[in-house]
C-alpha positions as CSV (number, residue, x, y, z in Angstrom):
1,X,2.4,229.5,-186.6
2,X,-0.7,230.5,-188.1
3,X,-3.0,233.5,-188.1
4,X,-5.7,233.2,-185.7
5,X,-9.5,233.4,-187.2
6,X,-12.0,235.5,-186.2
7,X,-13.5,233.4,-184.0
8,X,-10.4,232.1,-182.5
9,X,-9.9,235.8,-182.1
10,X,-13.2,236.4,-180.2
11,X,-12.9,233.3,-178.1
12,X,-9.1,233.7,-177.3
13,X,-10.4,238.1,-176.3
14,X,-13.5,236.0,-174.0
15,X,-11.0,233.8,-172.2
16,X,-8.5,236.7,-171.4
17,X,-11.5,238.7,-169.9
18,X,-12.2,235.5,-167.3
19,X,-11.7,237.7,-164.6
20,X,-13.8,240.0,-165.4
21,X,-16.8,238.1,-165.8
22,X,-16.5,236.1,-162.6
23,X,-16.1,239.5,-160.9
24,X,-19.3,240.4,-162.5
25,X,-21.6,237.3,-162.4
26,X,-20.5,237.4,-158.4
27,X,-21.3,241.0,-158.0
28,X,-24.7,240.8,-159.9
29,X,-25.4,237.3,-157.7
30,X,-24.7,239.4,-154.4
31,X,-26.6,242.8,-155.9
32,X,-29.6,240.8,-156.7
33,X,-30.0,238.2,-153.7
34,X,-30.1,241.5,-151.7
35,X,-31.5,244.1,-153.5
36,X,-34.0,244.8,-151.0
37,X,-31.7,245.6,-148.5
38,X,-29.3,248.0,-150.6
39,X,-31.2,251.3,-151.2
40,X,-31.4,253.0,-154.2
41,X,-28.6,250.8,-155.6
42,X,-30.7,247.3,-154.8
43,X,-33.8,249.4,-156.8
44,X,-31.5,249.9,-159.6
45,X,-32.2,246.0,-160.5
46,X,-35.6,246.1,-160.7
47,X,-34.9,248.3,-164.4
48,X,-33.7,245.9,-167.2
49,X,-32.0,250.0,-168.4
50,X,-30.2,250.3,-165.5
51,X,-29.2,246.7,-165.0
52,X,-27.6,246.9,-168.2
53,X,-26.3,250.2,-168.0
54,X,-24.6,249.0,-164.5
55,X,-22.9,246.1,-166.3
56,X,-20.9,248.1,-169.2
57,X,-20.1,250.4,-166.8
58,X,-18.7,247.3,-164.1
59,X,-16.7,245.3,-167.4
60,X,-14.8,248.6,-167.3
61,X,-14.3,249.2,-163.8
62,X,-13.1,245.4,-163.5
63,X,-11.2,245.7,-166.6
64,X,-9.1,248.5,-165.2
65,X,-8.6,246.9,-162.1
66,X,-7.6,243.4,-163.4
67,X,-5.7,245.0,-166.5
68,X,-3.7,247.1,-163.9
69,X,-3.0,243.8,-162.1
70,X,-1.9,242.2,-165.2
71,X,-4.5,239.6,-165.1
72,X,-5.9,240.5,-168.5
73,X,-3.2,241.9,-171.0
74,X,-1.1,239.5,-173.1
75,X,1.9,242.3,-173.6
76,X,3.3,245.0,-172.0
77,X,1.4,248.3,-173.4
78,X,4.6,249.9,-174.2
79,X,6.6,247.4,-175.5
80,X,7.3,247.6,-179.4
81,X,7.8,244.1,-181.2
82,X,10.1,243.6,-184.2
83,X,7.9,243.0,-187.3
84,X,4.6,243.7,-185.8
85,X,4.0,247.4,-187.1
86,X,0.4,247.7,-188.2
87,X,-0.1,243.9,-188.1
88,X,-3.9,243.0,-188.9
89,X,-5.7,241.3,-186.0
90,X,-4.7,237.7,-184.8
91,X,-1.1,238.1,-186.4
92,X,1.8,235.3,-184.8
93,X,4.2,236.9,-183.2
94,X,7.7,236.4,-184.9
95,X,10.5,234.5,-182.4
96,X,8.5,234.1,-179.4
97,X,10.2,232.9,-176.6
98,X,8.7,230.5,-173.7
99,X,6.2,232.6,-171.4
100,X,5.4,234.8,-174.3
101,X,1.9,235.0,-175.6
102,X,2.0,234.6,-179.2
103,X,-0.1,236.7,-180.9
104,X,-1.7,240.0,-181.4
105,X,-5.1,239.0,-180.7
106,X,-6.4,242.7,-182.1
107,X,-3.5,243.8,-184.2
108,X,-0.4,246.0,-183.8
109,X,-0.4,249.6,-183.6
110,X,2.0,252.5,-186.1
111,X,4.7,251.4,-183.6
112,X,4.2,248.4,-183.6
113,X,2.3,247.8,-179.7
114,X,-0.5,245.4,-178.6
115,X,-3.4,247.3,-179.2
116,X,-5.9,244.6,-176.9
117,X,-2.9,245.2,-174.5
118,X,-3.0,249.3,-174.7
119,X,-7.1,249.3,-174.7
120,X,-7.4,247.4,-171.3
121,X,-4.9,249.6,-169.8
122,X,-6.5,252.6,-171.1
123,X,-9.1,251.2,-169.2
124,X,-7.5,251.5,-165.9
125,X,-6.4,255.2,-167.1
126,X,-9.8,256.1,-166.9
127,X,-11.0,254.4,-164.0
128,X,-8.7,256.1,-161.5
129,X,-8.7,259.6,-163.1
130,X,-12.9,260.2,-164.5
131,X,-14.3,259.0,-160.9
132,X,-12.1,260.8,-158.9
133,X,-11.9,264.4,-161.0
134,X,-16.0,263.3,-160.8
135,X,-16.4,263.2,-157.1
136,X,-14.0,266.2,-156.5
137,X,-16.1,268.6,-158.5
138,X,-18.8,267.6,-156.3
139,X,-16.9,268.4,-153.6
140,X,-16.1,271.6,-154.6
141,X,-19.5,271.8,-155.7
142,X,-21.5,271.0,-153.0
143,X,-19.3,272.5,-150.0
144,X,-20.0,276.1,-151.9
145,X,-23.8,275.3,-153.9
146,X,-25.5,274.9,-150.2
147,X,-24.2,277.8,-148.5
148,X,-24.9,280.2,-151.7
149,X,-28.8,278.1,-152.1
150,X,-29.7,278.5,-147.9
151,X,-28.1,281.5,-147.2
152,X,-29.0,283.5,-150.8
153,X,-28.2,287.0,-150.7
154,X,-24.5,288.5,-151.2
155,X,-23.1,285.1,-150.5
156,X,-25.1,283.5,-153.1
157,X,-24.5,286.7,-155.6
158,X,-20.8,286.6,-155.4
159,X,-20.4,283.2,-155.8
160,X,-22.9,282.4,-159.1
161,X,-21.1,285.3,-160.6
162,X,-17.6,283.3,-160.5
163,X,-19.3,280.3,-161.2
164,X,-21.0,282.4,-164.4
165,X,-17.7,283.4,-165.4
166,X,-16.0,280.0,-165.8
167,X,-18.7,278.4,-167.3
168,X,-18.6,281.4,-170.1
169,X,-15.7,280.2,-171.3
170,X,-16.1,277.6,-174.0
171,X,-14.8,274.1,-172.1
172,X,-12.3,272.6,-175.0
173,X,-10.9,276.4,-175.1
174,X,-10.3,276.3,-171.2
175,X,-8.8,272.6,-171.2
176,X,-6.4,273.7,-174.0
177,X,-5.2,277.0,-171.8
178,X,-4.6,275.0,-168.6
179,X,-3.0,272.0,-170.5
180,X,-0.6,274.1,-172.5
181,X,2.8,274.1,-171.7
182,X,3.5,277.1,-171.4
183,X,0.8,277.7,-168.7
184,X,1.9,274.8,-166.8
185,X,5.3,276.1,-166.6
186,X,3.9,278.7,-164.4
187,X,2.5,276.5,-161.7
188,X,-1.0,277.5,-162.0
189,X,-2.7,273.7,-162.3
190,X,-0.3,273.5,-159.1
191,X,-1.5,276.4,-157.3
192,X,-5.3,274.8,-158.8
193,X,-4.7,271.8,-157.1
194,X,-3.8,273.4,-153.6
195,X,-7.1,275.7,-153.7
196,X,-9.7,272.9,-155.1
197,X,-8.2,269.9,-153.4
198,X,-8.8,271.7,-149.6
199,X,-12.2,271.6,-150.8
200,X,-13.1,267.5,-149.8
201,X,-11.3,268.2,-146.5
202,X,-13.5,271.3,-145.4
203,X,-16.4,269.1,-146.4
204,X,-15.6,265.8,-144.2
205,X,-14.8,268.7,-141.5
206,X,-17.7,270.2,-141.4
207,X,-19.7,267.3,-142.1
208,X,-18.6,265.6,-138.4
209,X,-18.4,268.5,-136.8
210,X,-22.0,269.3,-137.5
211,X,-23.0,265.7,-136.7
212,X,-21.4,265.0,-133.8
213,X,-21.5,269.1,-132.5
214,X,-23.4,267.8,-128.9
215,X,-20.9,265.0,-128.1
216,X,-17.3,266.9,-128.0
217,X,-15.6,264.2,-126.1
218,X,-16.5,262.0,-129.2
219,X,-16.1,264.7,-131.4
220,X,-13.6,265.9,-131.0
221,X,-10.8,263.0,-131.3
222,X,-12.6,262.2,-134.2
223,X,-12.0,265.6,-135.6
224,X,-8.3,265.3,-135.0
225,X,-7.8,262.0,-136.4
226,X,-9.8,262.4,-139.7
227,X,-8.7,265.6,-140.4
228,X,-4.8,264.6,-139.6
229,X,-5.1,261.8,-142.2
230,X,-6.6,263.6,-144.6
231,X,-4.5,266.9,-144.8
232,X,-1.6,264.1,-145.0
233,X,-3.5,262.8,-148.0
234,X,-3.8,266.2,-149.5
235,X,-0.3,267.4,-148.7
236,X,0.8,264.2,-150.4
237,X,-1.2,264.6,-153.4
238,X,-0.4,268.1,-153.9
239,X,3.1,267.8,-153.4
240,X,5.8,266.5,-155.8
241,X,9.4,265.5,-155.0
242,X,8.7,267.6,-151.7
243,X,7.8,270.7,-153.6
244,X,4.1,272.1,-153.2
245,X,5.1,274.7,-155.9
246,X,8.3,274.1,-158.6
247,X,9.4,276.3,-161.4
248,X,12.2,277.1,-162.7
249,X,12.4,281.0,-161.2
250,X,11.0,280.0,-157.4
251,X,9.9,277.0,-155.7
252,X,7.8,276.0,-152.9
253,X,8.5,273.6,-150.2
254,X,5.9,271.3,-149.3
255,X,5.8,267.6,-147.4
256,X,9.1,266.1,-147.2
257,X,9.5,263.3,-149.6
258,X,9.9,260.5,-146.7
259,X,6.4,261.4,-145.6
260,X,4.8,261.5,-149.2
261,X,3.0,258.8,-150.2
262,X,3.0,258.8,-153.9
263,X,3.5,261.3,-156.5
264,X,1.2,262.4,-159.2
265,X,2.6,262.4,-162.5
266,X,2.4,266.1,-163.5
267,X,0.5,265.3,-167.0
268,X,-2.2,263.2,-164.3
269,X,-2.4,266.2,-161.8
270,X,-2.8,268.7,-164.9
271,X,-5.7,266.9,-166.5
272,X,-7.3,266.2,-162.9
273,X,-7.0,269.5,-161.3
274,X,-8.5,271.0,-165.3
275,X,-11.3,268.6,-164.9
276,X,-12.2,269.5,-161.2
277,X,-12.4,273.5,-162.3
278,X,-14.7,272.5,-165.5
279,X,-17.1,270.7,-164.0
280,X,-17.4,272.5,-160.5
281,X,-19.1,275.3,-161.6
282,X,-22.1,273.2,-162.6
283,X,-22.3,270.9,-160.0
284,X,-22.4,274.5,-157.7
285,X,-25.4,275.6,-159.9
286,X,-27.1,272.4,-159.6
287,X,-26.6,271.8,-155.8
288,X,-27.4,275.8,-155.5
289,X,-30.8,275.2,-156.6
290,X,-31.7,272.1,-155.1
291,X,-30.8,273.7,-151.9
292,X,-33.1,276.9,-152.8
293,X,-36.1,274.5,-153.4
294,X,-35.6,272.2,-150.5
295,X,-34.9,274.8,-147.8
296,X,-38.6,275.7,-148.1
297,X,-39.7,272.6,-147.1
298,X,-41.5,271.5,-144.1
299,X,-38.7,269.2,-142.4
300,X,-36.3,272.0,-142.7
301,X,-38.6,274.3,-141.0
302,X,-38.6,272.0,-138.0
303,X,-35.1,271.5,-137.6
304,X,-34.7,275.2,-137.8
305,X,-37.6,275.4,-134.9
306,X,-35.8,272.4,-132.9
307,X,-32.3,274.8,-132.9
308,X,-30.2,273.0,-135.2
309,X,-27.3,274.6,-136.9
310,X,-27.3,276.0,-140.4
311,X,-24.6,273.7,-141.7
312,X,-26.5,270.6,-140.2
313,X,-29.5,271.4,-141.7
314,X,-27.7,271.6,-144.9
315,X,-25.7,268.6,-145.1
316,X,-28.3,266.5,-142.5
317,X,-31.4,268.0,-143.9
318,X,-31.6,269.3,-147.5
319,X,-28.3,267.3,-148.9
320,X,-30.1,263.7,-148.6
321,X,-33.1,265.0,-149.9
322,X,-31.5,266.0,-152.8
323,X,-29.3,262.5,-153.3
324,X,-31.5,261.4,-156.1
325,X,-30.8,264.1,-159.1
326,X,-27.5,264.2,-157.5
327,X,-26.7,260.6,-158.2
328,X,-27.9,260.9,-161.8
329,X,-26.1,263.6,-162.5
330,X,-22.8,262.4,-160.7
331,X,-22.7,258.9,-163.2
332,X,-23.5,261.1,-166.4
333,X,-20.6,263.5,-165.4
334,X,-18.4,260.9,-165.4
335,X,-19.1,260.5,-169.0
336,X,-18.7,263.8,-169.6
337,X,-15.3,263.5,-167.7
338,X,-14.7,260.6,-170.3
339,X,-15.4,261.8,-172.9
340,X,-12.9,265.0,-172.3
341,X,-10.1,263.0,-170.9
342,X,-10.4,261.6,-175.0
343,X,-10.7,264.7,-176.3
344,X,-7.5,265.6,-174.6
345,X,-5.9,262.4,-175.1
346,X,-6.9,262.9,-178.7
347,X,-5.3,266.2,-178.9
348,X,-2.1,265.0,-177.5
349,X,-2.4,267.0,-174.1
350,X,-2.2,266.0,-170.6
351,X,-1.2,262.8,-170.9
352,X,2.4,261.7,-171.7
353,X,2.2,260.8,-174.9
354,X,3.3,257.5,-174.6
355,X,0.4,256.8,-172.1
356,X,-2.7,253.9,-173.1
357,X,-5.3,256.5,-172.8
358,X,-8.3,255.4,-175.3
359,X,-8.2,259.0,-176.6
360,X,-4.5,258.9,-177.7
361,X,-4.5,255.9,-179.1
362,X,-7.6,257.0,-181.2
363,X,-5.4,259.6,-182.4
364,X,-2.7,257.5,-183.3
365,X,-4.4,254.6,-184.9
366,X,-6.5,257.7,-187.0
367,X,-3.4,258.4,-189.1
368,X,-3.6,255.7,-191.1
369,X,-7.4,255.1,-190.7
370,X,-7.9,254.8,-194.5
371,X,-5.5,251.8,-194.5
372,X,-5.5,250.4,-190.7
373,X,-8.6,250.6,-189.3
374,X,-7.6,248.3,-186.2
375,X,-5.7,250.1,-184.3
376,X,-8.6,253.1,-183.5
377,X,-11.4,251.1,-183.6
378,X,-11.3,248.7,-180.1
379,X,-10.2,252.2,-178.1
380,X,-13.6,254.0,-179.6
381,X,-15.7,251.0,-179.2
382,X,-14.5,250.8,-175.9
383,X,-15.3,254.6,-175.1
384,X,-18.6,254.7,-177.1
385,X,-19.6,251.7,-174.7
386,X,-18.1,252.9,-171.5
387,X,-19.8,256.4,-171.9
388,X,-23.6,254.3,-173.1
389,X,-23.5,252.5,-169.8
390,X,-22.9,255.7,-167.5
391,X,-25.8,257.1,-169.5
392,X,-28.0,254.1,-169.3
393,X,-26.8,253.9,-165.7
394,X,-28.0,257.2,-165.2
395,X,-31.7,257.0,-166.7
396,X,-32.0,253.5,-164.7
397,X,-31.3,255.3,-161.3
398,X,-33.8,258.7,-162.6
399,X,-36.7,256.1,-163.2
400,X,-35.9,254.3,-160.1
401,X,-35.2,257.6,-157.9
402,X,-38.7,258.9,-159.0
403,X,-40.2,256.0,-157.2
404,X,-39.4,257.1,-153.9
């Protein structure tokens, strides 16, 4: 069998992705036939930035999903092949059996892996942990930055001085202390987790409650049923093997392991619950100031005079008003959030080291960069474009979000 071209390379990489771009020319059909009727997000299509920005972003939320489906690889991501150690892109595979796809269409990796195989899966990686991580920090950040912005005063003191004090630590130096081994062995990211991930929880509370405070018979069941569902969630997510807490000196029971749903890896939970405590104090600052400049405002001044509450006006009143720089900075955190899963992943922490993650497998391919350059460069490229679309993404929605 011979080696594939580089075209028959490209073409072969363009079929497997078929998926992907039905997914896509469906989604953008859909977007733009009703654009006027979707908010800011129908706006977002009226800027060719933002448009384009949208679709890198999309190849790689559809890639993950369709990779973790197995709709797009052509190997298993973890499966090592005889002879295929470091072999250049488009190599045959040697003894292929029937049902096999038969070549490396990008190359094999130091130990001797699909690398087009371990770059769409890397993809999914990212896709369920950046997003997340991203919308917990805001969580976090917005269920404490609008209390501290209305209120001011001690409230507001207290809270920007712990905010202060975790952003004065240098972010790299903090992921490599909660990462270690050592400091995992503890339990902190454990005992992390059960503090930051009440957070999302307080936040749908208070968020019904407030809207539905002058209809209790409504409320109420409401109240009971999200609330049930989602401290199961939590407890599920925060527990592991039906431990809340579990070192090797004391342990911690937690929900019984007939009732959890799923267990978190501990390298996942480590890197999530890091990535939540970075970013949240800056979404707090952020959200703190909006909330300072917006509670002067008119509107607010009239829901105070009609009697409403102080948590409705902040998450009825000011929040909305503030969706706009919100949004923008939400899709350039997930970059961020990117970009330091690969530092991590780089740096061999977190992550089992076996995992797809594009920042490992940077890592490994950059061992033998000055000989191989194969195996690191589809992971970068696919970072460097992932992380350029959440930033054009971002400057499409500011343009468009100064509009209104």
């Amino acid at each position: 069998m011979e080696p594939l071209s580089g075209f028959e390379i490209f073409t072969r990489i363009m079929y497997q992705f078929t998926s992907v771009w039905v997914a896509l020319i469906l989604l953008y059909a859909v977007s733009i036939a009703f654009k006027r009727r979707l908010g800011l997000y129908g706006k977002l299509f009226d800027s060719p930035i933002g448009m384009i920005g949208f679709g890198l972003v999309m190849f790689w939320v559809f890639t993950g999903i369709f990779g973790a489906m197995d709709m797009i690889v052509t190997h298993d991501a973890l499966s090592q092949v005889s002879g295929m150690k470091n072999k250049v892109p488009g190599t045959p595979m040697r003894g292929a059996e029937d049902g096999d796809y038969h070549w490396y269409l990008l190359g094999g990796d130091n130990l001797a892996r699909d690398v087009f195989s371990r770059m769409v899966k890397g993809a999914g990686v990212v896709v369920q942990i950046a997003p997340l991580a991203t919308l917990f920090a805001f969580m976090v950040g917005i269920t404490l930055g609008l209390p501290a912005g209305y209120y001011g005063g001690r409230l507001d003191t207290i809270l920007s001085f712990l905010a202060n004090l975790i952003l004065a630590f240098p972010v790299i130096l903090l992921f490599y202390l909660l990462v270690t081994p050592e400091i995992v062995a503890t339990g902190v990211p454990n005992y992390m987790a059960i503090v930051l991930f009440v957070f999302p929880i307080i936040f749908v509370g208070v968020l019904l409650n407030s809207r539905f405070y002058t209809r209790p018979n409504f409320r109420t069941p409401l109240l009971v049923a999200v609330l049930g569902t989602a401290i199961w969630l939590y407890l599920s997510l925060v527990s592991t093997g039906g431990y809340l807490i579990n070192t090797k000196d004391y342990a911690i029971w937690g929900l019984p392991s007939f009732m959890d749903m799923f267990d978190v890896p501990g390298g996942i939970l480590v890197v999530f619950v890091s990535v939540v405590f970075v970013n949240s104090p800056t979404v707090f600052r952020i959200v703190r100031g909006l909330a300072m400049d917006i509670k002067t405002r008119d509107y607010v001044a009239a829901a105070q005079t009609r009697g409403e509450g102080p948590w409705y006006i902040m998450l009825w009143e000011i929040l909305p008003n503030a969706r706009g720089p919100l949004i923008v900075d939400f899709c350039l955190r997930i970059g961020y959030t990117t970009i330091l899963l690969g530092t991590l992943g780089f740096f061999g922490l977190g992550l089992p080291p076996e995992s797809p993650d594009w920042g490992s497998t940077i890592n490994e391919g950059r061992k033998l960069l000055s000989i191989y350059l194969h195996p690191a460069l589809p992971p970068a490229f696919a970072l460097l474009s992932l992380v350029l679309g959440l930033n054009l993404l971002a400057d499409g929605l500011r343009e468009e979000s100064l509009k209104d």
